[in-house]
N, C-alpha and C positions, 0 to 999 in steps of 0.2 A: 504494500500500500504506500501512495505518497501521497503529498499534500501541497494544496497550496491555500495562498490568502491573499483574499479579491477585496477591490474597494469598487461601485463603482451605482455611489447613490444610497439608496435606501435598501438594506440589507436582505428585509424580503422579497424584492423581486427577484436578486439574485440566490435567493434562497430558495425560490420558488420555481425560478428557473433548472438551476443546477441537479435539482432534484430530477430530474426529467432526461441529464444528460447520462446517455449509457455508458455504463465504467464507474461513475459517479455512486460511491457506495453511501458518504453521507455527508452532511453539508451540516454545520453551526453555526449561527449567528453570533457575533461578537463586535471588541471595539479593537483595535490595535492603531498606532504611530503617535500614541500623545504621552501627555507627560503624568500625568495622573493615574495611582498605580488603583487599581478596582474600581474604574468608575462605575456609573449605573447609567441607565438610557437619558433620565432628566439630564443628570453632568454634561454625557456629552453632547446633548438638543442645542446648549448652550454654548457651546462652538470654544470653550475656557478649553476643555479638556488638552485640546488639540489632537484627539482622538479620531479616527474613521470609523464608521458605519462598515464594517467588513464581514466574509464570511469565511472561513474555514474549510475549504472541498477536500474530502479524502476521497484519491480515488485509484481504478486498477490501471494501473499504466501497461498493462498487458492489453487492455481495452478502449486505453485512452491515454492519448501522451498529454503533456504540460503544455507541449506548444499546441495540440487540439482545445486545450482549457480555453488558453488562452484567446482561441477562433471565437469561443462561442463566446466570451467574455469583450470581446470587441465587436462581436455582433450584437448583444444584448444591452448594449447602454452607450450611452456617445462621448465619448472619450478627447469631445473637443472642447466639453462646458467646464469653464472652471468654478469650481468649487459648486458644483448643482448640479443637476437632472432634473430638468421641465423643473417644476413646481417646487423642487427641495431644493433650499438654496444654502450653503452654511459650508465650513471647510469638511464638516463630517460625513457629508455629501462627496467629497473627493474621488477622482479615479485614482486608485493607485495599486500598483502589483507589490506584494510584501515577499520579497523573494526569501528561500530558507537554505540554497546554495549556491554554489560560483554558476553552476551549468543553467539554474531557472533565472538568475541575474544575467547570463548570456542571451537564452532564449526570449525572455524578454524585452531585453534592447534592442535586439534582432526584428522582432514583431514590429517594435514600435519604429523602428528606420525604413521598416518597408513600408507602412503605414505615410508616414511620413514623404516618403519617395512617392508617392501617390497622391500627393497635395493634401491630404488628412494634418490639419493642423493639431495632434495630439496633445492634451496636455497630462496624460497620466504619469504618474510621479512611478520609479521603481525604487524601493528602502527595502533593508535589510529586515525580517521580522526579529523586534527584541524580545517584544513580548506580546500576544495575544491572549485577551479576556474574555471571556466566554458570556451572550447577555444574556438576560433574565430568560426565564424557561419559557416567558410567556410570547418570546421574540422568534422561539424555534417553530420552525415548521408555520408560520404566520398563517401564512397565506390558505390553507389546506384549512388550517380551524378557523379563518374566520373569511370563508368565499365572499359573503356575503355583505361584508364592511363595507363604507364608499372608497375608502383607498382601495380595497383589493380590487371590487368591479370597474374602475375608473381608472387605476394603473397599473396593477400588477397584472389582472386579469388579460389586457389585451398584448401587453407585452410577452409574456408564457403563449398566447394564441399565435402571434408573429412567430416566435422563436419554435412554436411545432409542425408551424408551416414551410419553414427550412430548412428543419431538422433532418 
């Protein structure tokens, strides 16, 4: 199993997404790249943290490589907004790849220069993960328990229908 950890907006949709992606054994919502050691969701809303909105993908790289992660992680949110996604605007909204060794800090750079080569003005951040925090249990799996909420049918919802239309 390997891992990584995505920034990129509001944690459930990539939550919600990734879940869906095959190899993709399981996915945690969390905060990582701020200064503040256990924050909780209010700390970081409030942008002090300097924490991101991130998620956690374990998954089977016999099924899925890092740089496939990384396709659908560039497909699923826009990697041109800084510090926001539509509607969520704040640094913990951020794109960023938390890379965990020299090779996913390679492959990452990589993406994002070809990206770039393509007139895509990226602005996703790559940092070393120090430490990731895990959020509240009520943050896991969001989307699945609560369909029905105006955020999930309003933006997570159609975003997950895009991303199984290309899948």
């Amino acid at each position: 199993m390997a891992k990584a950890v995505l920034g990129g907006g509001c944690f459930w949709c990539l939550d919600a997404i990734f879940r869906k992606v095959d190899g993709v054994k399981d996915v945690i919502c969390g905060y990582a790249g701020g200064r503040r050691a256990n924050p909780n969701y209010e700390q970081v809303c409030t942008g002090v943290t300097g924490h991101a909105e991130v998620v956690m993908i374990d998954f089977d790289e016999t099924k899925i490589s890092f740089d496939k992660i990384l396709d659908v992680f560039f497909e699923v949110h826009n990697p041109t907004e800084l510090n926001r996604q539509g509607n969520d605007v704040g640094t913990q909204y951020r794109s960023i790849i938390f890379y965990l060794d020299e090779k996913q800090k390679e492959i990452a750079t990589k993406k994002i220069e070809e990206l770039k080569k393509n007139s895509i003005n990226v602005v996703t951040e790559i940092k070393k993960l120090d430490k990731f925090y895990e959020a509240e249990e009520y943050h896991q799996n969001y989307f699945a328990k609560n369909p029905y909420q105006p955020y999930c049918q309003y933006v997570i919802s159609p975003k997950v229908e895009k991303f199984l239309q290309y899948k």
